[in-house]
N, C-alpha and C positions, 0 to 999 in steps of 0.2 A: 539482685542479679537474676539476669531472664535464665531459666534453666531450660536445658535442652530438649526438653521433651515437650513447653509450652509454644513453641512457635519453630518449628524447623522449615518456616519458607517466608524468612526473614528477608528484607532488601535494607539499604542502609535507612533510606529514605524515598518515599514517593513524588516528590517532587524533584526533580535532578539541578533544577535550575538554585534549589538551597544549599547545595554540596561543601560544607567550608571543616575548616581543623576541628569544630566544635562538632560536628559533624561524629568524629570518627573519634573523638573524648567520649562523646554519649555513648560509643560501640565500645569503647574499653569499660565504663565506668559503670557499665548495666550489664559486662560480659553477652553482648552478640554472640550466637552461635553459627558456624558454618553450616549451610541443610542448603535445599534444593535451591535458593536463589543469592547464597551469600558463603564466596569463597575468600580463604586468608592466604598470603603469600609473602615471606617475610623477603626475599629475594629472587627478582628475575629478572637477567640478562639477556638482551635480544643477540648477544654474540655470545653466547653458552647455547650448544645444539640442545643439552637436556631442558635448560630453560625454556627455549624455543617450541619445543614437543609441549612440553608441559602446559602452558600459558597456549599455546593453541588448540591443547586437548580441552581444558576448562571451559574455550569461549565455542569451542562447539557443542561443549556438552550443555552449555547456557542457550543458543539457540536451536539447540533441538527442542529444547523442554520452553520452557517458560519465561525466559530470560532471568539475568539477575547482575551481581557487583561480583568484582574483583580487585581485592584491594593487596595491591603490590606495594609489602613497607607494613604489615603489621606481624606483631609475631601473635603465635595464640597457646593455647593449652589448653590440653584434652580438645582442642575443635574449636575453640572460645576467646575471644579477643581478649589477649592481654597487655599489650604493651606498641608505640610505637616500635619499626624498627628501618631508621631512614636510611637514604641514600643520595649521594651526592653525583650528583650527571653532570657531563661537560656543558653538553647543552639537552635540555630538557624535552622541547620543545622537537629537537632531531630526535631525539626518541620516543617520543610520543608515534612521528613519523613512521619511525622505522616497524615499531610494533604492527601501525594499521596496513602497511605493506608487506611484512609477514604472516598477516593474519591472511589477507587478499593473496598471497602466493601458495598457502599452504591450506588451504581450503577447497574441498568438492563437492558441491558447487560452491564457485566463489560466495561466502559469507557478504552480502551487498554494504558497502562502507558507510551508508548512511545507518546502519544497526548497531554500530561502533562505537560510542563514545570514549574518549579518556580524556581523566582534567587529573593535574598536578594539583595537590597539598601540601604547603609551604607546614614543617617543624619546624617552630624558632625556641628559641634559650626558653622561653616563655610558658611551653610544656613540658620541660626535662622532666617536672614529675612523671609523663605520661609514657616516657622511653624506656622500651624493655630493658633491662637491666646487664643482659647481654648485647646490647646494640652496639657495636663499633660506633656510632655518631650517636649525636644528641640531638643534631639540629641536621635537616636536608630537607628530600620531596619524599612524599608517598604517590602514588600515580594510582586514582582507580579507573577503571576500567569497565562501562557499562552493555552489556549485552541485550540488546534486546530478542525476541522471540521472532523465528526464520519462517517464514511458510515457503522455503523453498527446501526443508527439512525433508531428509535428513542429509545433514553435511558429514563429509569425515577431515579428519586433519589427514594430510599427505606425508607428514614426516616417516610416518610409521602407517599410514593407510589404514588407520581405524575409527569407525564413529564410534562416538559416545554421547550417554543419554545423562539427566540427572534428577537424582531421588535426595531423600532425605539425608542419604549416608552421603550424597557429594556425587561425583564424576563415577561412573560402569560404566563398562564395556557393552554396544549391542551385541546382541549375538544375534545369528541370522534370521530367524524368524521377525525378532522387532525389525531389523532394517525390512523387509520385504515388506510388512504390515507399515511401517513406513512411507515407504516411497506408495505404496498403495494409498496412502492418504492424503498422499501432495495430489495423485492423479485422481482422486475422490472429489479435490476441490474443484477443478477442471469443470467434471461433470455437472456436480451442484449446480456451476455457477452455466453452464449449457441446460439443463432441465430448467432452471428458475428464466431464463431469458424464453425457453420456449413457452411455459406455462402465460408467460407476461403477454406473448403474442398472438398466441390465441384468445385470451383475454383481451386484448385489441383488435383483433378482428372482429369478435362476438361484441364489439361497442357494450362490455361490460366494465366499463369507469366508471370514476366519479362525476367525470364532466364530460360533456355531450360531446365528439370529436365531427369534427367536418366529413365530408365524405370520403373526400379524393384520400390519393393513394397516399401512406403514410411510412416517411422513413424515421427507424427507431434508432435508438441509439442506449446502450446498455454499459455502464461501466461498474465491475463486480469487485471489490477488495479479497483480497485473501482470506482475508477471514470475516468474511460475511456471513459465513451459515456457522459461527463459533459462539459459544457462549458470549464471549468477550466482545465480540462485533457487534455492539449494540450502539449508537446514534440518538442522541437526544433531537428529538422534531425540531425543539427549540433554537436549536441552533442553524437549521436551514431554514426557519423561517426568518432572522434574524438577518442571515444573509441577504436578503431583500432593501434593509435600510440603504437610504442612501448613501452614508457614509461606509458604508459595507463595499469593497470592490469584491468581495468573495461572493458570485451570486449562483447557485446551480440552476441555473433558466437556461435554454436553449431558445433563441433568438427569432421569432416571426421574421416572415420576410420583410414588414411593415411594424417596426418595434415601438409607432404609436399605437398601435392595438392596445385595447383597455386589457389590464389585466385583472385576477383573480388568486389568491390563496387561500389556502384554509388547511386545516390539521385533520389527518384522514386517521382510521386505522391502522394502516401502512407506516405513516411518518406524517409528512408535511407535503401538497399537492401545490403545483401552483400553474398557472392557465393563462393563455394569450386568447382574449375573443377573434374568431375569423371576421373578414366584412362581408365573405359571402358560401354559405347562410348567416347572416347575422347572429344568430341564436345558439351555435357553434365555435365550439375553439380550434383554433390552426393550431397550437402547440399545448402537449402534458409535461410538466418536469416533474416527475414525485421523486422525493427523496427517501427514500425507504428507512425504516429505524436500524435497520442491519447494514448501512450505509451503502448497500445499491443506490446509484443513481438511475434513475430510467428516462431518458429525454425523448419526445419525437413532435414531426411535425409532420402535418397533413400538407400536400402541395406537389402540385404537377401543373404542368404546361398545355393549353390543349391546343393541338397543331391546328392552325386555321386551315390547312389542304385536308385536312379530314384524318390523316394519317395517326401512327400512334401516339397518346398523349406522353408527353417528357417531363421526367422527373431532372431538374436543373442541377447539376454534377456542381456548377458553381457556386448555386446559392446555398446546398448545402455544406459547400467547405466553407464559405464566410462564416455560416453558422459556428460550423465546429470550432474555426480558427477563432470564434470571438470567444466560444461558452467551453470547449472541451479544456484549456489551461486553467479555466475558474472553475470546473468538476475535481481536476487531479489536485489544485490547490485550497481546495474546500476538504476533500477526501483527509489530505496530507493534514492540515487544521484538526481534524477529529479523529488523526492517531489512527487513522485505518494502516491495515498491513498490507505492503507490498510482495507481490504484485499484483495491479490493478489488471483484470482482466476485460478488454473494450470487444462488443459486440456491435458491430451496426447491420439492420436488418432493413427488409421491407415488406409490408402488410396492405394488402388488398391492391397489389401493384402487377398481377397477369397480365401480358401484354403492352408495358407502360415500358418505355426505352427510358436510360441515363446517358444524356450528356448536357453537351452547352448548347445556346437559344439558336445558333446558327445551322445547330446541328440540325433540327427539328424537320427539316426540310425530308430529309432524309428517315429517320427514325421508323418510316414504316416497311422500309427493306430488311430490316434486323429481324423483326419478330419481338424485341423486349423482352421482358421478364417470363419466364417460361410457367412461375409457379403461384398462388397468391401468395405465400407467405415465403419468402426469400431467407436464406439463415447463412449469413457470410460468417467465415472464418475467425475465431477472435486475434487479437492483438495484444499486445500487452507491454506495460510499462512498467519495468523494472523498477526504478527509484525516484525519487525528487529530484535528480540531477538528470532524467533523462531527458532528450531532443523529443520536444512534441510534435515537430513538423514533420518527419518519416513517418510516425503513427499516422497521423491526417491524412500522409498523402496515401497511406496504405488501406485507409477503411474508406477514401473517395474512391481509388482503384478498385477493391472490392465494387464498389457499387457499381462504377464503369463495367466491370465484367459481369455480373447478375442481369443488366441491361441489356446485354448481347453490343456492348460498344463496338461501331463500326470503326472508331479512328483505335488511335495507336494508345493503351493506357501510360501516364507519365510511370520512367523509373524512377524508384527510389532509391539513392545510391543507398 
């Protein structure tokens, strides 16, 4: 029997996709303990209010902290799995429902529903040895319940309007100072991830890369995970370089305007680099993707327009949305592949672009009544994308828009509903 004092930030299992009865045998039969990532719950009704408090206090207390299980349908003693303790639902699957939409109503900020898991565990006649001895049934579901870690921490439940954290002893109460030291850490990340985009720009400006970049003016593009500058936020290189095969649709590249350009990869300090050659300088690349091992992505490419009336040269407002529209869903879907946390925070900049106007080719004519870009290093507003489920095409059209107004765009910039 595991005793309580050898592991108190126990989860059932590290792989969730193994989750089966045998499962939650091994938690009785080895005595599991409840500590910071593994809660017991012999009964909870989503139409019981205390239930309701209860089970939504746990799963905030789970992503404040570290995430962890909740296993609804065991009983325990002294803290320590003992025994099934099932229950019989009309229908399982409306409760499953109904919990994820109690969670999403009684939540502040809403708990994001991709952080959510719950999978039902069938008791049949076949473990009665394992039913707590007091169980009303023999045979039903256990439901657990996986939490993952919030970086948009700290939440409180609304039932009762109070956060909580979680320790070794289980579910506390913050009291004021942790929540303000709190919320001061969601807005810590913010910054990180604005200092680390600036640090990168300068750094591209001063053409100190790995690989030689073109001249012309160069738009960047920055997408930061939540927890990038955390322990945890670490990225094996391997895996974005990997991206690359051809059987790979997951690629972090950011697109030349000419996507026969010969390319280049290689494994930097940073993570994994990889390089579009320009055709003119030959000896130069139009595009850097590095994938950072803290799972920054950093994409950009060299390219502008130069007005044949002499006027300012134009950076093409369309060629870079084809770019984004082909490479920005393979960044958040590579990002999402390697466990990063949401929310991803999007940066798009421009570097050595003083006087260089954004829009479309027709527009060029024009371009030199604007004035262009006022500054050499341009620092647009970030963006951000909530979840896996979110609409990509409002972000795109929101960091194209950005660039249209750093341009000094003459026409009208598109809205985004």
């Amino acid at each position: 029997m595991i005793n309580l004092q050898d592991d108190l930030s126990l989860m059932l299992l590290d792989n969730w996709q193994e989750l089966s009865i045998d499962t939650l045998v091994t938690a009785i039969e080895n005595g599991y303990p409840e500590g910071k990532e593994l809660e017991f719950k012999r009964e909870q009704n989503p139409d019981n209010s205390g239930h309701k408090q209860t089970t939504v206090g746990e799963v905030v207390s789970f992503a404040n902290a570290s995430g962890g299980d909740i296993v609804i349908g065991m009983a325990d003693e002294e803290r320590t799995a003992s025994g099934f303790w099932p229950t019989h639902y009309e229908d399982v699957d409306e409760t499953i429902l109904r919990w994820v939409d109690i969670i999403k109503r009684n939540t502040d900020p809403e708990i994001p529903q991709h952080l959510i898991e719950i999978e039902e565990v069938q008791v049949t006649e076949d473990y009665e040895e394992h039913v707590a001895e007091q169980s009303p049934s023999e045979t039903g579901s256990i439901l657990v319940m996986r939490v993952q870690r919030s970086w948009r921490s700290p939440h409180r439940e609304t039932v009762k309007n109070r956060f909580y954290e979680r320790s070794s002893g289980g579910k506390s109460e913050l009291d004021t100072g942790a929540i303000r030291r709190a919320m001061l850490q969601g807005d810590l990340v913010v910054e990180r991830a604005q200092e680390f985009r600036d640090d990168r720009l300068a750094a591209i400006q001063a053409d100190d890369l790995a690989l030689p970049l073109a001249p012309q003016p160069k738009v960047v593009l920055h997408v930061v995970p939540s927890n990038a500058f955390s322990v945890e936020g670490t990225l094996d290189p391997a895996a974005s370089s990997q991206g690359f095969q051809p059987d790979n649709k997951t690629r972090p590249v950011l697109l030349a305007a000419d996507r026969r350009h010969i390319g280049e990869g290689r494994y930097t300090e940073n993570g994994y680099l990889h390089g579009r050659m320009a055709m003119n300088p030959p000896d130069r690349f139009a595009t850097l993707t590095q994938t950072f091992r803290s799972g920054v992505i950093e994409a950009l490419t060299a390219t502008s327009y130069n007005n044949p009336d002499g006027g300012n040269p134009l950076i093409s407002s369309g060629h870079v949305e084809n770019c984004l529209e082909t490479a920005f869903p393979t960044f958040i879907e590579f990002l999402t592949q390697q466990e990063c946390a949401y929310p991803f925070y999007c940066f798009i900049s421009l570097v050595g672009a003083r006087g260089v106007s954004v829009g479309g080719m027709r527009d060029a004519m024009g371009a030199d009544l604007i004035g262009g870009v006022s500054s050499d290093i341009a620092r647009l507003p970030a963006v951000q994308v909530d979840s896996p489920t979110s609409d990509l095409e409002p972000v795109i059209h929101s960091l194209v828009d950005s660039l249209h107004n750093a341009g000094g765009s003459w026409g009208r910039p598109r809205t985004v509903e």
